[in-house]
N, C-alpha and C positions, 0 to 999 in steps of 0.2 A: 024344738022346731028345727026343724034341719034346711041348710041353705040347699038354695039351688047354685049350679054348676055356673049359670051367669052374675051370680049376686058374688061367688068364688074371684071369678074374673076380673069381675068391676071392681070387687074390694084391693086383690091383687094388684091392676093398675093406678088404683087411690094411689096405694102406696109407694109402688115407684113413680108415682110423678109428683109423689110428696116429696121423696127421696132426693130428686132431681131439683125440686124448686129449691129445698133447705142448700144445697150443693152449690146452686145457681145464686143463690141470695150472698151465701158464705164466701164465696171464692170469687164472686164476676163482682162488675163496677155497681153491681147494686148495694148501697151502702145499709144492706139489714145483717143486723148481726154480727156483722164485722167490726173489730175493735177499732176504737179512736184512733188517729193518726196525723201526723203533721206533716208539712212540704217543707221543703229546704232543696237549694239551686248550687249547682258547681259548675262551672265551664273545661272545659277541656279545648288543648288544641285538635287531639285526635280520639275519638272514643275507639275506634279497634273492633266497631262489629257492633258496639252494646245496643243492644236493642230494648224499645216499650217491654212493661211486664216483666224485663231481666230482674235478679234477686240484688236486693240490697243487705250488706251483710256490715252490720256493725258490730266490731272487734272481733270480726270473726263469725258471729251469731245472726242468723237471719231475721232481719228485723222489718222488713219491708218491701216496697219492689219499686222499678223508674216508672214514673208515669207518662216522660213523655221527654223525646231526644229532638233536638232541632237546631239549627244554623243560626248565630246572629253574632251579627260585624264579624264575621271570619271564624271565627271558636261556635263549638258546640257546646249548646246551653243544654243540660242536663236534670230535669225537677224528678226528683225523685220524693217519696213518702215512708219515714218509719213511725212507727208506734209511739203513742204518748208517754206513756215510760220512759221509752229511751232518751236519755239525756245527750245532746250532745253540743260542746263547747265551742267557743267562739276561735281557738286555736287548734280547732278538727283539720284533717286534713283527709283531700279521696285519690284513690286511684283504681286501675281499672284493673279486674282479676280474671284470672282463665280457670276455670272444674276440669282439673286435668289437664293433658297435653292438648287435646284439641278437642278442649269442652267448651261448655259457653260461657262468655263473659256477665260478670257479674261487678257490681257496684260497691269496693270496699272502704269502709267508712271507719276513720279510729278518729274516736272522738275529742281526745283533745284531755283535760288538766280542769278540774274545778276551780282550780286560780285563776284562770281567765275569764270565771263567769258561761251563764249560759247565751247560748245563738239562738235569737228569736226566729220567731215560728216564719218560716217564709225567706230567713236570711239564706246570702251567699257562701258559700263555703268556698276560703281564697286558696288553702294550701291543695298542689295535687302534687302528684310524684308520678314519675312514670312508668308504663305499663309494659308488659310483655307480648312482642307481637310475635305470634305464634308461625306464623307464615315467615319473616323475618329472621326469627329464631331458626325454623329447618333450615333456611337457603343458608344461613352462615355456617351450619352446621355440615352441611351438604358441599359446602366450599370449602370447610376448614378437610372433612373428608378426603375431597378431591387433590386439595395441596400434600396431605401426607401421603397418598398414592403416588402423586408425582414424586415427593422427597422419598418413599420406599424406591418406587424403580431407578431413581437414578444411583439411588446407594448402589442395590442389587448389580445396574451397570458395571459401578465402580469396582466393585466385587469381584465380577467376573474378569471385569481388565487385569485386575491388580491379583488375581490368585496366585497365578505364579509367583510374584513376587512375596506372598504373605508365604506361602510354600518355604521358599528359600529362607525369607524370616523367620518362618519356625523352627529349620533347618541348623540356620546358625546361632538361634537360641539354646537349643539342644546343645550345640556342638560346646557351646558360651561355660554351658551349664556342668558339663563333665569333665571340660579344661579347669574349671576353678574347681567344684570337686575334687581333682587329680591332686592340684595347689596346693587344699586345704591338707588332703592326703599325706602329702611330701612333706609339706612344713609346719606337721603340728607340734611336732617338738620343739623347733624353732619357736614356733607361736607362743606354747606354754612356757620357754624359756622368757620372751620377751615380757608376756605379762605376767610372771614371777617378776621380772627385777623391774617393773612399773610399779608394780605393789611395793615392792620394798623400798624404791625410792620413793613412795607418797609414805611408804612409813617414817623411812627417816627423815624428809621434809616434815612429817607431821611431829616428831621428837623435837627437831632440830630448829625447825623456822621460828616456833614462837620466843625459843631461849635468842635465839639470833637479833629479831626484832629488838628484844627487850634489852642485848646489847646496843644497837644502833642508837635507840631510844636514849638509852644514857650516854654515850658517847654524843649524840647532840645535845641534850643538855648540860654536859660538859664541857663543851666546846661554847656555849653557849654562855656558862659562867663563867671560860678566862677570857670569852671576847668581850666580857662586860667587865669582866675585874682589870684588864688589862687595856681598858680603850686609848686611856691616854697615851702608855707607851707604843701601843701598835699607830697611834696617832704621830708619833714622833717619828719613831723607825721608816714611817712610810715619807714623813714630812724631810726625812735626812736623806732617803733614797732619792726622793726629787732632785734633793740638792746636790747630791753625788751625781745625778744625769746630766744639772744643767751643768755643772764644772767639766763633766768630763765632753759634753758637747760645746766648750768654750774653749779646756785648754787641749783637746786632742788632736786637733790641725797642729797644733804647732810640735805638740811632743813626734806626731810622724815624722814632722819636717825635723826636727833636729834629729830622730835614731834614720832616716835616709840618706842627713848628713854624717851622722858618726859611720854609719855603713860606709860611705864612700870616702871615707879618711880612713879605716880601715884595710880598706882595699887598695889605699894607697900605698902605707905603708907597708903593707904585706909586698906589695906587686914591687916596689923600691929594699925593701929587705929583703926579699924573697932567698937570697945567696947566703946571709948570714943567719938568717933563720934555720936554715937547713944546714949549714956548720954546727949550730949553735944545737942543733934537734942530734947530728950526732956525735958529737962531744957527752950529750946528756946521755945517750944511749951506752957509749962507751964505757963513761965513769957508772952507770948503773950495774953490768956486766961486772967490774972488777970490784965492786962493793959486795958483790951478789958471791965474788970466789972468795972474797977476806971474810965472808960471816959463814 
């Protein structure tokens, strides 16, 4: 039995508007077919856009959707629904996510540590962190832009103020550069003379220093056993020095006073003999002369 072209028809629209009802029941608020789910409420001070219907994505994986955004005491109360599977703890925390640069936001949910237990069906979720505002983002971006345009042209300014003078600086860089060249040129033999005999004096310091040390070494601890074998008499010697200081700062006023007086008894008698001294100096001169012919 073969159909007619209208029973084609009719069969054909059966089936898209079966098509359409399973679609309509699975996906819209009609709850046929659709899997189990539970509500759970977050506030925010600012959602960023999120709207009814947006994806709810726990740890990443799509787990649900918001079912309804609203205003209360200041903050924006957020209920959203995921699936009965999904577990999520009483140390969850949300924030708000963007699908690309300037995609739509979405409801990000990480659920928290099974040491805290589970968050009853209906509860608050207190932890949020905050979100990215995409609009916000460009302008800073659009600004940070703007200032490095200004920092490039005022460089470029400085640039062109100052060429000449970097000109000249390169100039006498060069010049810097062939002068010492020239230097190195003229006084290499010098140069290799000097660190030839730096090497040979770190040689011979290196021969010479530790035998050196090793003197000094003992020379202090020999010095060190006649200051100990010897305390008491360095003890006396210094005790006898004292006593020599204080005598001679006791009796040395007076020895001046008497060799000032001998000086000028002295001078007396020279200045009162003066005439028989010089008889008497050449009488000695004479008898020395005829001693000097008799030998």
């Amino acid at each position: 039995m073969r159909l007619s072209n209208e029973a084609k028809l009719g069969a054909f629209v059966l089936a898209v508007a079966s098509a359409f009802a399973f679609l309509i029941l699975t996906f819209g608020e009609i709850p046929v077919f659709r899997p189990n789910t539970k509500v759970y409420v977050v506030y925010f001070p600012d959602v960023a856009g999120l709207s009814v219907g947006a994806e709810v994505r726990v740890a990443g994986i799509k787990s649900g959707k918001v079912k309804s955004v609203s205003l209360e005491d200041g903050r924006v109360k957020v209920v959203f629904e995921v699936d009965k599977s999904v577990a999520i703890y009483k140390d969850a925390s949300a924030r708000i996510g963007t699908l690309g640069l300037l995609g739509d936001k979405y409801l990000a949910i990480y659920p928290g540590s099974p040491q805290a237990g589970l968050l009853e069906e209906g509860g608050v979720i207190t932890q949020t962190t905050g979100f990215t505002d995409t609009d916000k983002m460009i302008k800073d971006i659009a600004e940070a832009a703007q200032a490095v345009k200004v920092v490039a042209e005022s460089f470029k300014v400085i640039l062109e103020e100052s060429r000449q003078d970097l000109r000249q600086l390169v100039i006498n860089i060069e010049a810097l550069t062939r002068n010492l060249n020239q230097v190195v040129l003229e006084n290499r033999e010098n140069l290799k003379g000097a660190i030839f005999s730096i090497r040979v004096l770190a040689d011979n310091l290196n021969r010479t220093l530790p035998k050196t040390i090793e003197n000094i070494d003992r020379l202090a601890v020999a010095l060190e056993g006649i200051a100990s074998e010897n305390r008491k008499d360095i003890r006396e010697v210094v005790q006898n020095l004292r006593e020599l200081s204080q005598d001679i700062k006791t009796e040395f006023p007076e020895l001046v006073k008497n060799l000032n007086e001998l000086s000028k008894n002295l001078n007396t008698v020279v200045s009162e003999n003066r005439e028989d001294l010089r008889a008497t100096t050449k009488n000695l001169s004479e008898a020395t002369q005829k001693l000097n012919l008799i030998l």
